[in-house]
Backbone bond lengths (Angstrom), bond angles and torsions (degrees), N, CA, C in turn:
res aa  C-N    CA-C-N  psi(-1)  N-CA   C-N-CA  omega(-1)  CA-C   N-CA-C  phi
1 X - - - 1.445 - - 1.530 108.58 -
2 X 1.117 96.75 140.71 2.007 100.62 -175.56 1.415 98.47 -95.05
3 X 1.662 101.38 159.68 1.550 108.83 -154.64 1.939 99.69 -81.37
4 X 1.342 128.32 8.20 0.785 134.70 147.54 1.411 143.86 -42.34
5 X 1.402 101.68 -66.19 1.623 130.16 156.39 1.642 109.70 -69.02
6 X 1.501 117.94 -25.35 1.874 99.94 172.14 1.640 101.81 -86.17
7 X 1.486 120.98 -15.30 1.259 126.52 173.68 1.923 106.13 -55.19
8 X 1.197 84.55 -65.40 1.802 95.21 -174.98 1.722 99.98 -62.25
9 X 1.344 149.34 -31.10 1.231 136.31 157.49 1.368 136.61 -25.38
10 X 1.592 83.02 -57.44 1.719 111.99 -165.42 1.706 91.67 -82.26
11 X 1.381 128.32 -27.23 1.165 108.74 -177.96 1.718 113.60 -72.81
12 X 1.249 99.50 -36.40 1.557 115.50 -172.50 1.250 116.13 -63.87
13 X 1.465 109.38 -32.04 2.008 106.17 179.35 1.587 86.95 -90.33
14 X 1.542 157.49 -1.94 1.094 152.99 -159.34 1.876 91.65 -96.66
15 X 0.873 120.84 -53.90 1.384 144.90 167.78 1.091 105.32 -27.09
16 X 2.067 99.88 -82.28 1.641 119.69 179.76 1.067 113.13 -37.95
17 X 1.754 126.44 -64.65 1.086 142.53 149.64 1.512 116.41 17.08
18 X 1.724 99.15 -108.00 1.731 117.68 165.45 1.513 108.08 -22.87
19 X 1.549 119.50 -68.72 1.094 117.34 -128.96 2.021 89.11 -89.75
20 X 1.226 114.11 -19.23 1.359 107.19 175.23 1.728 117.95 -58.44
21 X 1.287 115.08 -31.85 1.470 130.40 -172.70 1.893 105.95 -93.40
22 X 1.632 103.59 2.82 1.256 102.82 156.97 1.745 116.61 85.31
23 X 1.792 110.32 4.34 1.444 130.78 177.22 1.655 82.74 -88.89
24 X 1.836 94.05 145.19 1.186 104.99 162.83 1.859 129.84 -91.89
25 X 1.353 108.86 158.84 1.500 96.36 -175.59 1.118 93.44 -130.41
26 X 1.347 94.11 155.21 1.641 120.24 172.46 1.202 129.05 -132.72
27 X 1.212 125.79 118.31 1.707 141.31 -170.11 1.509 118.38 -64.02
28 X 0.970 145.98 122.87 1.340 137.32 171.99 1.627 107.94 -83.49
29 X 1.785 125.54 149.80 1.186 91.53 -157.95 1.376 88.29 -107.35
30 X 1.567 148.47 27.39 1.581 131.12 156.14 1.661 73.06 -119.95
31 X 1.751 79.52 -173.26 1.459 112.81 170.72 1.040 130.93 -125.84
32 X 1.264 99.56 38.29 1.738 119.20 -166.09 1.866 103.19 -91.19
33 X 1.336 106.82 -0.13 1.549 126.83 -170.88 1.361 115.12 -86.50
34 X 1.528 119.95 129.35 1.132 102.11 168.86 1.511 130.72 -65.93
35 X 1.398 128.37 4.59 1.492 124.18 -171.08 1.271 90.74 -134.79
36 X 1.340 111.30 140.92 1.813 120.89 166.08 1.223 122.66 -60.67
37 X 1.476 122.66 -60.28 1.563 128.16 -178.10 1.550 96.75 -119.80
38 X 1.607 91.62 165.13 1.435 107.64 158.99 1.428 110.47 -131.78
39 X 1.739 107.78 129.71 1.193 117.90 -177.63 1.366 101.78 -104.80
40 X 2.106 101.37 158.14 1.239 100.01 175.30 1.647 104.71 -103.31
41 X 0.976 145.11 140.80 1.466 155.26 -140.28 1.866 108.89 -170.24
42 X 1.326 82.89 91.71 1.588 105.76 176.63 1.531 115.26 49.25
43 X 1.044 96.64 59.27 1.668 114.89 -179.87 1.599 96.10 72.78
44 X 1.174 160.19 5.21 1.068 148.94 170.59 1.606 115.49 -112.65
45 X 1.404 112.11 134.82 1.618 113.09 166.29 1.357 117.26 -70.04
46 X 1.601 126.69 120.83 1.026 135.89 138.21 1.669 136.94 -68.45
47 X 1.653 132.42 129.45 1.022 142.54 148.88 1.425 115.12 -64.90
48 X 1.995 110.69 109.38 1.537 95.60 -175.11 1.867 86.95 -133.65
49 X 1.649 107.95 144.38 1.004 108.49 -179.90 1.821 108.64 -127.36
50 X 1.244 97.63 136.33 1.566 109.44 -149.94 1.593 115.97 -73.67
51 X 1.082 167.06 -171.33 1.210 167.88 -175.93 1.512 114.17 165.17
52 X 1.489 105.38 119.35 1.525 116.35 -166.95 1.759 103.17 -100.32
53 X 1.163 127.74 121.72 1.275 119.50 -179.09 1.747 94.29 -86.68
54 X 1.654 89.80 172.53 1.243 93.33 -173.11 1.392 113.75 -133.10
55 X 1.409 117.69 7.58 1.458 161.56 174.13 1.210 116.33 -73.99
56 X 1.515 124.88 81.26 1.988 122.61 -174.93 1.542 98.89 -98.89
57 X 1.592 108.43 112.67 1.741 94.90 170.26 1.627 99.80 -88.37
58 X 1.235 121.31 172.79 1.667 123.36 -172.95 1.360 122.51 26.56
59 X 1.473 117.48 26.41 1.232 95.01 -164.00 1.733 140.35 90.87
60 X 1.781 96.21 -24.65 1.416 94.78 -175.48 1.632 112.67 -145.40
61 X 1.193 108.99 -15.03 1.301 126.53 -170.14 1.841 111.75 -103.66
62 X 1.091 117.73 121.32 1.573 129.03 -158.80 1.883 85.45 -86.22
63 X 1.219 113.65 159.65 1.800 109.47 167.93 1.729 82.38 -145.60
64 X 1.599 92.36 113.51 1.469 107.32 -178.07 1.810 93.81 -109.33
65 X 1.366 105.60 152.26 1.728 111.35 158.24 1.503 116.04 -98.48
66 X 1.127 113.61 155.56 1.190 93.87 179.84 2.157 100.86 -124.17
């Protein structure tokens, strides 16, 4: 898979993510931006920019750096 398509992944569970816990998201419409989405987070907008690891420990567990 090209780091393109793990790009568009990591954005999509980033999304799922937010929007499962009931924060709203918002799309920017180029990508000329430094941050992918903007979340809303306790009455305030957040700039969040996404990063897909590419690192599976067991199978299930992501090992991100931060």
């Amino acid at each position: 898979m090209n780091t393109k398509k793990l790009g568009d992944q990591g954005l999509a569970h980033a999304i799922s993510y937010f929007g499962h816990f009931g924060h709203t998201v918002c799309l920017p419409l180029t990508d000329s931006q430094d941050y992918d989405i903007v979340v809303e987070l306790e009455g305030e907008l957040k700039k969040v920019q996404v990063k897909k690891a590419g690192y599976c420990r067991n199978g299930k567990d992501y090992i991100v750096e931060v």
